[in-house]
C-alpha positions, 0 to 999 in steps of 0.5 A: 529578854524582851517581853510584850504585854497582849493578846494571842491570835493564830494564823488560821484566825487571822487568815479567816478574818482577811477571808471574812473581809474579802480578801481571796483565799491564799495561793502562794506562801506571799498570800498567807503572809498578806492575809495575816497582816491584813486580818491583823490591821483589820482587826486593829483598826476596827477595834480602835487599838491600832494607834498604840500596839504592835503586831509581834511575834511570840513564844508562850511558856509551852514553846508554840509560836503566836502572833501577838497584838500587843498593848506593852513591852518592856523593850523602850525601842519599841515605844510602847507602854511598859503597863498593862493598859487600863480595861477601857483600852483594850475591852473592844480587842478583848471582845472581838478575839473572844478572850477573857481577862486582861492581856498576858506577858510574852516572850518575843520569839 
């Protein structure tokens, strides 16, 4: 079972960040898919995290579905960490999602 170490964020956070950014409010499903990446890039790059992390999706114990900004896995293929970073790397994300604590294990969806 695959599993990513990181950060939730909902469709409506990440639509409402590509609004924020400038991007014009979705029309067609096409849009709201746009938006959600673009808020998920934005939101990356300007917290410095892009160069090491994903944009996957994951399923929470309770069964809901989230996008995920993740830091780990424990897949190899997906080269990326296999630890829970160090604070300074993810602070800046941390921050601008408004979380607390360090990045939680999820199972991929």
């Amino acid at each position: 079972m695959v599993k990513y170490c990181g950060y939730l964020v909902s469709d409506s956070w990440l639509q409402q960040r590509a609004l924020d950014v400038g991007h014009p409010p979705a029309k067609t499903f096409e849009d709201t898919n746009n938006m959600i990446l673009l808020g998920s890039r934005d939101v990356m790059a300007r917290t410095g995290v892009l160069p090491y992390t994903r944009f996957r999706r994951v399923k929470t114990p309770k069964g809901k579905y989230f996008w995920c900004i993740a830091f780990a896995c424990n897949d190899p293929w997906e080269q990326l960490s296999t630890h829970v970073p160090p604070e300074e790397k993810y602070k800046a994300l941390k921050e601008a999602l408004g979380r607390e604590g360090p990045p939680r294990w999820y199972r991929a969806s």
